[in-house]
Structures are given as C-alpha cells and as structure tokens.
C-alpha positions in Angstrom: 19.9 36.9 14.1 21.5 34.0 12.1 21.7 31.8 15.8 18.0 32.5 16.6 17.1 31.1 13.2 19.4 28.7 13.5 17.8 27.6 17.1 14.4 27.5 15.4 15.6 24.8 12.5 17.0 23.0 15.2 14.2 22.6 17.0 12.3 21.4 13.8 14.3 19.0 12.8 15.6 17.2 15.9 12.6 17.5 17.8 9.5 18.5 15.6 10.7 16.2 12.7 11.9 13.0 15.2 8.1 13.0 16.9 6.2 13.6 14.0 8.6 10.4 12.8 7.7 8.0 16.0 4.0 9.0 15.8 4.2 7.8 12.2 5.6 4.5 13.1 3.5 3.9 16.2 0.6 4.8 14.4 2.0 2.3 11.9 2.7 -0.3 14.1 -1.0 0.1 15.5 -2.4 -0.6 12.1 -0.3 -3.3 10.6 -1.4 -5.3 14.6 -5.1 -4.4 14.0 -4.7 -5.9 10.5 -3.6 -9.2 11.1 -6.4 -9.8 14.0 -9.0 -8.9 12.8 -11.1 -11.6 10.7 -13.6 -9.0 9.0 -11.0 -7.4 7.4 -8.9 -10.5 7.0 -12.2 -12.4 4.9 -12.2 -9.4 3.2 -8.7 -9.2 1.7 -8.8 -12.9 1.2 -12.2 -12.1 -1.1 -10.5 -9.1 -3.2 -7.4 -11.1 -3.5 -9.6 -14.1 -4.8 -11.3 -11.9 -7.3 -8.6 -10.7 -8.5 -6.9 -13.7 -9.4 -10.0 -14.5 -11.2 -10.1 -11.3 -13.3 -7.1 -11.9 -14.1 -7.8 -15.5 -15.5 -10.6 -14.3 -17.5 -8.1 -11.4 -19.0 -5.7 -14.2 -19.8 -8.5 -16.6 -21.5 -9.8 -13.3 -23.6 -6.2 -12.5 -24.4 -5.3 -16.2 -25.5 -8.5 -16.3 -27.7 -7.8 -12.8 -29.5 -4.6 -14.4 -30.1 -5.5 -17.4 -31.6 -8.3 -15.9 -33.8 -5.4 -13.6 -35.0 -3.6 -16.8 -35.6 -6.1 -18.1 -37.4 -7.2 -15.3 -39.5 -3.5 -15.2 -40.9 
C-alpha cells in the first residue's frame, strides 16, 4: 500500500507539478511578448502611468500646503 501511494505522489509532483509549471511560464512568456507589441495597450499604460505621476504631484502640493499652514499657524 505505502509504494502505490507513493507512485501516485510521484506522479504529482514530477509530472503533474513540472507541466502545470511550463504551461505557467509559456503562458507567461505569451503575455509578457503580447505586451510589449501591442500599442493599444502600450498608450494605455503610458496614460495610467502619466496620471499617476500627476496624482501624485497634486498629493505632494496638498501635503506641502497643510504643512506650511501648520507652520504658520504655530
């Protein structure tokens, strides 16, 4: 009994476990390729990233005026 089971988690993990693996990475691969070619979704990051820089500027700016009211208030 203890070699059949042992058979079965063999299977799992060297063959089961190792394709599920590749498929990952290949699927992976796929995406990461698609990404870089395709200029849709390449404007698009370019536009999120640019908003977010500006977010954050205007965060700063707010949190630099709260501090100098604070400044002054004291």
């Amino acid at each position: 009994m203890d070699s059949d089971a042992g058979g079965w988690l063999w299977l799992m993990i060297d063959v089961v476990l190792v394709a599920a693996l590749a498929l990952g990475l290949i699927w992976g691969t796929m995406m990461w390729r698609t990404r870089r070619t395709n200029p849709t979704l390449e404007a698009a990051r370019e536009e999120a990233t640019r908003r977010l820089y500006e977010r954050a500027a205007e965060n700063e700016r707010r949190q630099e005026a709260k501090d100098d009211e604070r400044k002054s208030a004291a």
